[in-house]
Structure formats: C-alpha cells, structure tokens
CHARMM-style PDB file with segment names, atoms N, HN, CA, C and O in Angstrom:
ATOM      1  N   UNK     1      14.276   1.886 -23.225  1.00  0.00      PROA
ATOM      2  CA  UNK     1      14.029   0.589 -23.821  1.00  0.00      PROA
ATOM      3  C   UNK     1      14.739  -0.480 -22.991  1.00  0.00      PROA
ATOM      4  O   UNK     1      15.819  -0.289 -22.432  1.00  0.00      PROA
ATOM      5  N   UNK     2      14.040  -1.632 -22.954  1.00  0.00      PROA
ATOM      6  HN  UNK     2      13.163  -1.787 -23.408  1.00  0.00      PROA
ATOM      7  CA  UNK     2      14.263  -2.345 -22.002  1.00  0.00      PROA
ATOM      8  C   UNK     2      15.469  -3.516 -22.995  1.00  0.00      PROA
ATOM      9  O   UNK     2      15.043  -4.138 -23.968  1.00  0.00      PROA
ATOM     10  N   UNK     3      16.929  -3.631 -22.536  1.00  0.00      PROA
ATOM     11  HN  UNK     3      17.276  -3.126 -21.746  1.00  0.00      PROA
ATOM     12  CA  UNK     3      17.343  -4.787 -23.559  1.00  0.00      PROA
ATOM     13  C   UNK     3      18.125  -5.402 -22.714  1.00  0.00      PROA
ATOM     14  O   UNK     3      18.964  -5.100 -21.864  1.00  0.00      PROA
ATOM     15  N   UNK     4      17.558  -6.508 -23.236  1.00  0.00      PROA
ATOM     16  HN  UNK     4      16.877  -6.753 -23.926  1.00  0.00      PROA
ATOM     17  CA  UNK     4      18.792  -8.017 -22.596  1.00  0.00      PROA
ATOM     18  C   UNK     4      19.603  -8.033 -22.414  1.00  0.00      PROA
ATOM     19  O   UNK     4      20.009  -8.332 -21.291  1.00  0.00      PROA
ATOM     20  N   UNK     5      20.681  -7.597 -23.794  1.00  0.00      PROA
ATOM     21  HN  UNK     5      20.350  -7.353 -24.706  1.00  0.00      PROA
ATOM     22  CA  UNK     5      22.336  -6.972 -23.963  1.00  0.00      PROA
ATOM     23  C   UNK     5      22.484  -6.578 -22.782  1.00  0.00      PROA
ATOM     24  O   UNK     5      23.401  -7.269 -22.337  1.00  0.00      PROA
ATOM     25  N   UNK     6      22.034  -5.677 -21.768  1.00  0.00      PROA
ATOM     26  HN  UNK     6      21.289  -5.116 -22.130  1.00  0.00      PROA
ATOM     27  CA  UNK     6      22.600  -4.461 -20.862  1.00  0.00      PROA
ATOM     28  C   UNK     6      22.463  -5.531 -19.607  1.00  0.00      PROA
ATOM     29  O   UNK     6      23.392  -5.780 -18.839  1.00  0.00      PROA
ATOM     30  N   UNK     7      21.242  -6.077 -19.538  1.00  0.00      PROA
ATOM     31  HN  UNK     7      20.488  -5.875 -20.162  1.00  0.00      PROA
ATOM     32  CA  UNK     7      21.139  -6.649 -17.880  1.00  0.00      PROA
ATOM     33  C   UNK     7      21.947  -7.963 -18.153  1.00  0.00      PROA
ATOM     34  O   UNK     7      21.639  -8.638 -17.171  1.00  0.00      PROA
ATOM     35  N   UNK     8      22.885  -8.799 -18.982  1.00  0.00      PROA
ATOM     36  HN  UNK     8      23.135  -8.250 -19.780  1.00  0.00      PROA
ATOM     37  CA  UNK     8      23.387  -9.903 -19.235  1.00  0.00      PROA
ATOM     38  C   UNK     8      24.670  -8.950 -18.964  1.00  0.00      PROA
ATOM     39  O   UNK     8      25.470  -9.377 -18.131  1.00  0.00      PROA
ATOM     40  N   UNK     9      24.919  -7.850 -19.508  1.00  0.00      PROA
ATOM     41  HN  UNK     9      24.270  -7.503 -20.184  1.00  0.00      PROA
ATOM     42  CA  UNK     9      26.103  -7.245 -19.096  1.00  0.00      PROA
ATOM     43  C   UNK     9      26.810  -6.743 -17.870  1.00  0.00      PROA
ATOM     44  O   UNK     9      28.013  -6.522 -17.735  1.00  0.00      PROA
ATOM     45  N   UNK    10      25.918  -6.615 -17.075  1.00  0.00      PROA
ATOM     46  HN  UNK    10      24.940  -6.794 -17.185  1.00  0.00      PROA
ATOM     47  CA  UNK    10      25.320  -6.105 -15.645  1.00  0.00      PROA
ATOM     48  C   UNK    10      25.144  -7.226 -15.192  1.00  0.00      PROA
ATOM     49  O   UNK    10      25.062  -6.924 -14.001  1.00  0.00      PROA
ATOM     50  N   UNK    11      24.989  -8.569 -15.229  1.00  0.00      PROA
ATOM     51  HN  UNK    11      25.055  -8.814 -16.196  1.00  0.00      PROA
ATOM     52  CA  UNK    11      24.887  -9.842 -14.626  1.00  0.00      PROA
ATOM     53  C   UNK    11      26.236 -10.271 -14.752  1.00  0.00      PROA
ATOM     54  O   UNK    11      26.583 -10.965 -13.797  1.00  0.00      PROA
ATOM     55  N   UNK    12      27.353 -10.039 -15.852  1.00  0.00      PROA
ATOM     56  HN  UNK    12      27.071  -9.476 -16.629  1.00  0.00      PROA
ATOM     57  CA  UNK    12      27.950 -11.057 -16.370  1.00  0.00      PROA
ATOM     58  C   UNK    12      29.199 -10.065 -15.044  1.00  0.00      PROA
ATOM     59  O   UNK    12      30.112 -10.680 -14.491  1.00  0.00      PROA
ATOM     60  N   UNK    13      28.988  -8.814 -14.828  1.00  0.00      PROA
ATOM     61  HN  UNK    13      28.247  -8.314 -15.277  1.00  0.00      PROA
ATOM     62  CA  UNK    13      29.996  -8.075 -14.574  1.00  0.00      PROA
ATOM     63  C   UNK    13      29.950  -8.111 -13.032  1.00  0.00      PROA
ATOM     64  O   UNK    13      30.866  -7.669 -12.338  1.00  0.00      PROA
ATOM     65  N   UNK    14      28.539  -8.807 -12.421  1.00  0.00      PROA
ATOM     66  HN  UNK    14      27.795  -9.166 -12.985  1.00  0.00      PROA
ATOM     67  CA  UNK    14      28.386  -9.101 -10.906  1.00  0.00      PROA
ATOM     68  C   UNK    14      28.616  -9.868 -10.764  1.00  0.00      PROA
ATOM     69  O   UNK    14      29.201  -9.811  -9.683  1.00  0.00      PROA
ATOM     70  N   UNK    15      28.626 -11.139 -11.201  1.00  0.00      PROA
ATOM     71  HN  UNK    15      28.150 -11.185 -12.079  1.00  0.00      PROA
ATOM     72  CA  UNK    15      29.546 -11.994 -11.177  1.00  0.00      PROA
ATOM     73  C   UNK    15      30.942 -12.085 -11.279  1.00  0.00      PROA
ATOM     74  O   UNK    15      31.345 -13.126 -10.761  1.00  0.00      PROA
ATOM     75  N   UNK    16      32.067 -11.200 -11.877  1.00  0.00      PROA
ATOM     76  HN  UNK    16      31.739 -10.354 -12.298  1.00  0.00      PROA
ATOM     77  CA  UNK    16      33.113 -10.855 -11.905  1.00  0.00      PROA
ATOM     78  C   UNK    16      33.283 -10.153 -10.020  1.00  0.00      PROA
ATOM     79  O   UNK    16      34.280 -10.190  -9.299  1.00  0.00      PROA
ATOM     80  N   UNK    17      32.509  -9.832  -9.852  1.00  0.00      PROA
ATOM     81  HN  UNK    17      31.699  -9.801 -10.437  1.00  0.00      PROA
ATOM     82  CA  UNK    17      32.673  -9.257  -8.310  1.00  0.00      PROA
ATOM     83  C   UNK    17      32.752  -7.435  -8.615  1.00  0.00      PROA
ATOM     84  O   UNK    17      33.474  -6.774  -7.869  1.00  0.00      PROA
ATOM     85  N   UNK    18      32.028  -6.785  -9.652  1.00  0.00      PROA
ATOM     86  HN  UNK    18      31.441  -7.322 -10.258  1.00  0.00      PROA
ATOM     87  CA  UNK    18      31.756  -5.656  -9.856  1.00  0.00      PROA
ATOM     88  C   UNK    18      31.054  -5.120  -8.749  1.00  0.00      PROA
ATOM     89  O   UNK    18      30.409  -6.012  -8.197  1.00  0.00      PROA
ATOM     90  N   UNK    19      30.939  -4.125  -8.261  1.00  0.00      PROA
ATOM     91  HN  UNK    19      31.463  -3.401  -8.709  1.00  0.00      PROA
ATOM     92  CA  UNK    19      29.977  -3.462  -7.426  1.00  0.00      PROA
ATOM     93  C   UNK    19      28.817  -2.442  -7.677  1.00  0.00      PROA
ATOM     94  O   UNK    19      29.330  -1.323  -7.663  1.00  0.00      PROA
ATOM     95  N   UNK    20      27.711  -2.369  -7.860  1.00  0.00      PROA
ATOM     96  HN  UNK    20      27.294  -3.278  -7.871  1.00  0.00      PROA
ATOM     97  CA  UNK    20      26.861  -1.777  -8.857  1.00  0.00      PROA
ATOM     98  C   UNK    20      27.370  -0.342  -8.963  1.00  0.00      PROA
ATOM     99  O   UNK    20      26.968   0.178 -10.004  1.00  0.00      PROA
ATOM    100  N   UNK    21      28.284   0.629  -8.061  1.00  0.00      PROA
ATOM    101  HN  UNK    21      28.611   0.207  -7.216  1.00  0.00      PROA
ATOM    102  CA  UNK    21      28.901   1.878  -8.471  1.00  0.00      PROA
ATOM    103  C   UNK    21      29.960   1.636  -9.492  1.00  0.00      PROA
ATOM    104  O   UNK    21      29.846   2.277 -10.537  1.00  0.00      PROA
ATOM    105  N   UNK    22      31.079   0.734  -9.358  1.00  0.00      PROA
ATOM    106  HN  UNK    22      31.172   0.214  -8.509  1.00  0.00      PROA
ATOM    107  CA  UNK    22      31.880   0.388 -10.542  1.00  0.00      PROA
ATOM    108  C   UNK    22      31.168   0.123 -11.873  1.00  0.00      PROA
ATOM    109  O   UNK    22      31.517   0.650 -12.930  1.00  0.00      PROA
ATOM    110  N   UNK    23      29.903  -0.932 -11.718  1.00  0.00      PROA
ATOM    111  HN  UNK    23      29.619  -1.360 -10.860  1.00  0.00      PROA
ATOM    112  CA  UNK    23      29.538  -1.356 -13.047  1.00  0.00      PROA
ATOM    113  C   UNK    23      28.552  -0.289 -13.931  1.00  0.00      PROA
ATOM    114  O   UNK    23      28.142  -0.416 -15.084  1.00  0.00      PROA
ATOM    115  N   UNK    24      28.268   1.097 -12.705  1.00  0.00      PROA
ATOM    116  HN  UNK    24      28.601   1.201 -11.768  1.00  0.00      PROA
ATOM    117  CA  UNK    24      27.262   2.146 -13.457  1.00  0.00      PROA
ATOM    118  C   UNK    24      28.532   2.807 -14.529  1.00  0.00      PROA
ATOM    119  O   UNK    24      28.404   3.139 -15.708  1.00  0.00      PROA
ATOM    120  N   UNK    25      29.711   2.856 -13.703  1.00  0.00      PROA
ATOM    121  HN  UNK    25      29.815   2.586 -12.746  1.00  0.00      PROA
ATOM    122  CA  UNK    25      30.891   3.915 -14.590  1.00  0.00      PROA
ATOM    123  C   UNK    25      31.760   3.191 -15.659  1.00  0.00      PROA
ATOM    124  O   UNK    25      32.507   3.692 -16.499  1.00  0.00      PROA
ATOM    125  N   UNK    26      31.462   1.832 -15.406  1.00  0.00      PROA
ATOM    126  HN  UNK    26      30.855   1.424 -14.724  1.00  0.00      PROA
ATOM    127  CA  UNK    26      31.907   0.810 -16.518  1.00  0.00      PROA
ATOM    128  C   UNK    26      31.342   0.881 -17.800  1.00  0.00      PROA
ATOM    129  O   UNK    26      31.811   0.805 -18.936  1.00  0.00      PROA
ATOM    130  N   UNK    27      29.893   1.092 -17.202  1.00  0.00      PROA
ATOM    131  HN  UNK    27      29.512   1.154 -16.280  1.00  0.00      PROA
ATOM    132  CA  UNK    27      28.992   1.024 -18.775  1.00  0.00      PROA
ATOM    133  C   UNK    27      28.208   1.704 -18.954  1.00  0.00      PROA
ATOM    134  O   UNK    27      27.274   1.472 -19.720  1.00  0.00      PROA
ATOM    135  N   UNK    28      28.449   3.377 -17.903  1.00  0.00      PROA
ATOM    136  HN  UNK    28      29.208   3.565 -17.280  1.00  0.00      PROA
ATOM    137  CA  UNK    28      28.094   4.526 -18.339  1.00  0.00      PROA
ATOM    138  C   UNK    28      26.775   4.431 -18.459  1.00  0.00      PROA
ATOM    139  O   UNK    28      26.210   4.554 -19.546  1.00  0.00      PROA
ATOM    140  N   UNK    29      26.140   4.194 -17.303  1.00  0.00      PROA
ATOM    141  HN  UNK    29      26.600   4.095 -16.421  1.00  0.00      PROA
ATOM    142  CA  UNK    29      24.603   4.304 -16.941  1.00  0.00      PROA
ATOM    143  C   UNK    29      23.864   4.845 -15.979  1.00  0.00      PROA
ATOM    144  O   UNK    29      24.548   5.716 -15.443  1.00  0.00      PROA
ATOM    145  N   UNK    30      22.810   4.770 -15.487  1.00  0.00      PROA
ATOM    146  HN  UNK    30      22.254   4.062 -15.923  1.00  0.00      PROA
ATOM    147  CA  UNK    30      22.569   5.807 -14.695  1.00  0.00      PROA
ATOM    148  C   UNK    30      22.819   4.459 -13.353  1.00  0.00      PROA
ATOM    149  O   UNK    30      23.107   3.294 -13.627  1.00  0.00      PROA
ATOM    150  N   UNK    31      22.679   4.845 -12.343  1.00  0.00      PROA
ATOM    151  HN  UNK    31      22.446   5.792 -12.121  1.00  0.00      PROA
ATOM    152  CA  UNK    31      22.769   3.874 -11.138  1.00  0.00      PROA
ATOM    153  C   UNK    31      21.471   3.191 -10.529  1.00  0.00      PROA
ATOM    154  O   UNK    31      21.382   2.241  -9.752  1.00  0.00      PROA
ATOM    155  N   UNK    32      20.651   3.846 -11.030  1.00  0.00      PROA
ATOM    156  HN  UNK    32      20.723   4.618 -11.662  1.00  0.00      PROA
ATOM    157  CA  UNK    32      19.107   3.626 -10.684  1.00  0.00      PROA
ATOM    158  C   UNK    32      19.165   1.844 -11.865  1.00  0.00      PROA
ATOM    159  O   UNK    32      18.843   0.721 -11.478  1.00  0.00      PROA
ATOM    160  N   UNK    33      19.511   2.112 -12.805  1.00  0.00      PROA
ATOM    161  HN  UNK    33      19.773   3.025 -13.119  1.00  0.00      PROA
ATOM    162  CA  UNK    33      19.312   1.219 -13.583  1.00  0.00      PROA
ATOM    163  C   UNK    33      20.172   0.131 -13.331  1.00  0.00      PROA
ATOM    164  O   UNK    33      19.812  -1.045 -13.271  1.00  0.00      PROA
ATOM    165  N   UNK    34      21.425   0.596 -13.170  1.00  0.00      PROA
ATOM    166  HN  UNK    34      21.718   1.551 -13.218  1.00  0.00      PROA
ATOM    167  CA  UNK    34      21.880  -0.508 -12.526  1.00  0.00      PROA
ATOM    168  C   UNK    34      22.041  -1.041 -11.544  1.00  0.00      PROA
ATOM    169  O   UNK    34      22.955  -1.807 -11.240  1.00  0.00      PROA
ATOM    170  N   UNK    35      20.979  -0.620 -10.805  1.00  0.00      PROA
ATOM    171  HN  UNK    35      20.236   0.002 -11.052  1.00  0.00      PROA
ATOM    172  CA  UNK    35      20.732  -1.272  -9.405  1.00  0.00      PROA
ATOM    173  C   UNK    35      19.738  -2.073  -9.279  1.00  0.00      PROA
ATOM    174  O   UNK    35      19.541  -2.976  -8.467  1.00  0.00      PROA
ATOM    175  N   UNK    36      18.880  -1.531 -10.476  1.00  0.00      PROA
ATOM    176  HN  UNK    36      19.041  -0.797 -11.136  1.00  0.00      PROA
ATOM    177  CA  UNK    36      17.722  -2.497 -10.662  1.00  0.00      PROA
ATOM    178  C   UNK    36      17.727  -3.879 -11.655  1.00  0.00      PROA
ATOM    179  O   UNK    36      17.177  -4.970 -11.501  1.00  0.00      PROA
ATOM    180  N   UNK    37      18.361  -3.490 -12.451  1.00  0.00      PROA
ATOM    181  HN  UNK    37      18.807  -2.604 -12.576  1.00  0.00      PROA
ATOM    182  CA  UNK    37      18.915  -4.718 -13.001  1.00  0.00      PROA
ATOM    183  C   UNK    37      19.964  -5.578 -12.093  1.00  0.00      PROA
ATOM    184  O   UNK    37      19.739  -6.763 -11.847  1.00  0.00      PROA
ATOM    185  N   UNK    38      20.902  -5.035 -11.704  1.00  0.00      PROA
ATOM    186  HN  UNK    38      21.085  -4.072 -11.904  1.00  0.00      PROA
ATOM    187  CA  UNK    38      21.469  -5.754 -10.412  1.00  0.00      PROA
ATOM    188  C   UNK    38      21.156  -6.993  -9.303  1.00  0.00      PROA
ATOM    189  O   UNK    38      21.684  -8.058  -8.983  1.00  0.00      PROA
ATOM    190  N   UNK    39      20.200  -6.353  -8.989  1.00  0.00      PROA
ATOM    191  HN  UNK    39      19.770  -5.488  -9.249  1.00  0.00      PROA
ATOM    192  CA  UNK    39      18.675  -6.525  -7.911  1.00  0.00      PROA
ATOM    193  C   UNK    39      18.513  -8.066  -8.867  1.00  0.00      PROA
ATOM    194  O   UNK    39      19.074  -9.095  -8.491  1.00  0.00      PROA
ATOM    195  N   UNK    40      17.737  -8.008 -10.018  1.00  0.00      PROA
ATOM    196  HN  UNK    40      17.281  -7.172 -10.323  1.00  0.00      PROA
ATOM    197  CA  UNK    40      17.210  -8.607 -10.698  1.00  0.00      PROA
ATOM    198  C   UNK    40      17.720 -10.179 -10.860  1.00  0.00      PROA
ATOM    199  O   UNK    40      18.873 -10.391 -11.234  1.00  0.00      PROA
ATOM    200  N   UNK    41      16.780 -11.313 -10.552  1.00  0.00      PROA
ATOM    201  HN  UNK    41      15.843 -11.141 -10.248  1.00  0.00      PROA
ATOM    202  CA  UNK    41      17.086 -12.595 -11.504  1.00  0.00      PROA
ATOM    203  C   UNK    41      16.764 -12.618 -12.565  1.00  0.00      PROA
ATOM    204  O   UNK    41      15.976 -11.775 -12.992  1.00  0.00      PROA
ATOM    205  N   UNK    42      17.338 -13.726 -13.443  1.00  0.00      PROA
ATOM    206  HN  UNK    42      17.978 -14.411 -13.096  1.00  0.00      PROA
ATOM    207  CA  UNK    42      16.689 -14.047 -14.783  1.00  0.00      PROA
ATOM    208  C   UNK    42      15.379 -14.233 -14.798  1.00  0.00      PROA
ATOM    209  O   UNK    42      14.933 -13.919 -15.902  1.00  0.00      PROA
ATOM    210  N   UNK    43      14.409 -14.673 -13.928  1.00  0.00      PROA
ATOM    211  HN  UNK    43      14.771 -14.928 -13.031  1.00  0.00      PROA
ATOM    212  CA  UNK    43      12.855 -14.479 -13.930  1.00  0.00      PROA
ATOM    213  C   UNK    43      12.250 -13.672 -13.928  1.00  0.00      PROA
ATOM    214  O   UNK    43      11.200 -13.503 -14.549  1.00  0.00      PROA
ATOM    215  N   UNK    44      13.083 -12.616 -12.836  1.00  0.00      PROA
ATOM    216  HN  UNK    44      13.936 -12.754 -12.332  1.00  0.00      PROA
ATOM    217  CA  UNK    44      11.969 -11.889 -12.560  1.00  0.00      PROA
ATOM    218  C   UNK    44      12.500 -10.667 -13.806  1.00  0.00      PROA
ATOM    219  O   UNK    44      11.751  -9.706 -13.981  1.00  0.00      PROA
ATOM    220  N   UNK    45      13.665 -10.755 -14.545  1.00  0.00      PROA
ATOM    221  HN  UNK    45      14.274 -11.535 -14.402  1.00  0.00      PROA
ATOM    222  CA  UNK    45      13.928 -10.011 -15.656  1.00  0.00      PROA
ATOM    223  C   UNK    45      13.097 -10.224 -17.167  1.00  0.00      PROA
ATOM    224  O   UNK    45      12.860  -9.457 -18.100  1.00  0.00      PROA
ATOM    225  N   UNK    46      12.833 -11.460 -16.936  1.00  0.00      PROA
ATOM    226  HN  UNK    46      13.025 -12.083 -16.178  1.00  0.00      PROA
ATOM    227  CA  UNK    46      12.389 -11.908 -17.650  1.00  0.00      PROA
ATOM    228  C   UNK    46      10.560 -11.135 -18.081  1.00  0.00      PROA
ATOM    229  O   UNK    46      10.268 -10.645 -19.172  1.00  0.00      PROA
ATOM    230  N   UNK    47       9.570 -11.257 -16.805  1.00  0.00      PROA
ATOM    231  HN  UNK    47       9.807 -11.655 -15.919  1.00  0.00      PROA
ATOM    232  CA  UNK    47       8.532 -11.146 -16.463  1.00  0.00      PROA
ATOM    233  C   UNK    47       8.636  -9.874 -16.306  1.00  0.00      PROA
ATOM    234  O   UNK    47       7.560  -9.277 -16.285  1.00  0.00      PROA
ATOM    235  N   UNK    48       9.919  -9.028 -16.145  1.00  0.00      PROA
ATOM    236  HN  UNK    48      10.794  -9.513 -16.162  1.00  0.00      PROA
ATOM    237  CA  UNK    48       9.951  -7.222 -15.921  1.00  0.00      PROA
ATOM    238  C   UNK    48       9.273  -6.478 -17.699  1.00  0.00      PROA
ATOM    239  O   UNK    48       8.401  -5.723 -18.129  1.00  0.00      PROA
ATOM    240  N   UNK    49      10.377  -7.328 -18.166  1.00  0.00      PROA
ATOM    241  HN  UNK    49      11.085  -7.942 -17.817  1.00  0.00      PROA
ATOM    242  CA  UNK    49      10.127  -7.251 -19.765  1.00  0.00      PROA
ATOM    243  C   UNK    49       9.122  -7.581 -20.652  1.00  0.00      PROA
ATOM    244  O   UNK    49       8.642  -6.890 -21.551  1.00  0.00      PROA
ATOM    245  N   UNK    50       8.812  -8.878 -20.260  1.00  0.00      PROA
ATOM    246  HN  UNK    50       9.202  -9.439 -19.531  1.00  0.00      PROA
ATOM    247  CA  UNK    50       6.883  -8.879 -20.601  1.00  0.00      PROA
ATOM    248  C   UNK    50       5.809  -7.851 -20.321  1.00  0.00      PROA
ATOM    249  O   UNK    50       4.840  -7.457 -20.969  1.00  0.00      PROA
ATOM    250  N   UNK    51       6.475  -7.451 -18.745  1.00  0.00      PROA
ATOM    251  HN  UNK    51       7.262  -7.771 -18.218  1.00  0.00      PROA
ATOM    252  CA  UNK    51       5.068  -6.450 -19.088  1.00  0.00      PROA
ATOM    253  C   UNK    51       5.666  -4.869 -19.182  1.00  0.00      PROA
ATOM    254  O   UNK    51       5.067  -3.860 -18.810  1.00  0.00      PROA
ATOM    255  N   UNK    52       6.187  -4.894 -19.414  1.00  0.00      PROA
ATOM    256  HN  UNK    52       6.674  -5.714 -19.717  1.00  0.00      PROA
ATOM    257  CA  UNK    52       7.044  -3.686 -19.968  1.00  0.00      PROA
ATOM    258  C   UNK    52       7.543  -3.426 -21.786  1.00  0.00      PROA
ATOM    259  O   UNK    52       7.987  -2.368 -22.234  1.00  0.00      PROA
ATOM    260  N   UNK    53       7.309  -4.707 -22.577  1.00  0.00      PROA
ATOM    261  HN  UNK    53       6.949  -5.566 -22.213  1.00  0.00      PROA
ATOM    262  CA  UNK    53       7.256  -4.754 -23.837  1.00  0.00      PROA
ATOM    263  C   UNK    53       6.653  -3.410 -24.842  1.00  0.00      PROA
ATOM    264  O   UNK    53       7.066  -2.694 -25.754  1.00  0.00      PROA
ATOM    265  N   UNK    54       5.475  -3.591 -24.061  1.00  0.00      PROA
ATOM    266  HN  UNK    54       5.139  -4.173 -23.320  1.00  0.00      PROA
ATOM    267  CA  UNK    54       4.491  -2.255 -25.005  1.00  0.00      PROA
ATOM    268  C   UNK    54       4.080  -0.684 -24.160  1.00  0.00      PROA
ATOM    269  O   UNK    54       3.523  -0.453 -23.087  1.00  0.00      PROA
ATOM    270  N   UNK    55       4.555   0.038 -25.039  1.00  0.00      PROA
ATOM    271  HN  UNK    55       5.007  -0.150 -25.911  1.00  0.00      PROA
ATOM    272  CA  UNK    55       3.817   1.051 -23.718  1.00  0.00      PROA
ATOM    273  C   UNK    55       2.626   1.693 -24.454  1.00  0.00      PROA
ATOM    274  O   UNK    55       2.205   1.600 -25.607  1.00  0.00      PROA
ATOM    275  N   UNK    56       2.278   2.312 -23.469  1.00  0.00      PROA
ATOM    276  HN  UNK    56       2.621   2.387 -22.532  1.00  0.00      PROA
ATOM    277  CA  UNK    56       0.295   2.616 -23.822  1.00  0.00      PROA
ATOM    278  C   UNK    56       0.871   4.303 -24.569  1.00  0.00      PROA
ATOM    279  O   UNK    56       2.056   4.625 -24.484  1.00  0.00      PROA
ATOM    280  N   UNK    57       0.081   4.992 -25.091  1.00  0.00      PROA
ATOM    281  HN  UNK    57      -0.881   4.730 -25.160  1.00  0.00      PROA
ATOM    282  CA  UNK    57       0.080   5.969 -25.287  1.00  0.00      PROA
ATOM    283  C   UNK    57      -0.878   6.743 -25.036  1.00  0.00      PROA
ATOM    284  OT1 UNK    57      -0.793   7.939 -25.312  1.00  0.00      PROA
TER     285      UNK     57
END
C-alpha cells in the first residue's frame, strides 16, 4: 500500500542528510522502497499514487 506517512518520512529524513541505507534501517524497510521513494519528488509522488490508487484484479 502506497502511504504518504512513509515517503514524507523518507523525505523529511533526506533532508536531515540520511542516506537511503541508514533511512531503510531507521524505518525498517526494504531498500528498494526506499530508494524509490527517495528518488521521488512531491509530483512525481504524487502522480505515482494516482495511478497506483486501485489495483485491477
């Protein structure tokens, strides 16, 4: 599930000068994820989550 909470947490903590290996063991995630959220602006996080909202079954 895609949530705001985590990539604002992951933003707020790269800005502190975290390094995405510190901030995976900080908040106990996988590294894939936090590299991609990392990666990420507020736009294009934004537009990740729109189309990622619903999934098909």
């Amino acid at each position: 599930m895609i949530q705001e909470k985590m990539y604002e947490k992951i933003q707020f903590l790269k800005r502190q000068g975290y390094s995405k290996g510190k901030i995976t063991s900080e908040l106990e995630i996988d590294g894939k994820t936090a590299a991609k959220y990392y990666a990420m602006s507020e736009g294009e996080f934004r537009a990740y989550r729109k189309e990622h909202m619903f999934r098909d079954k």
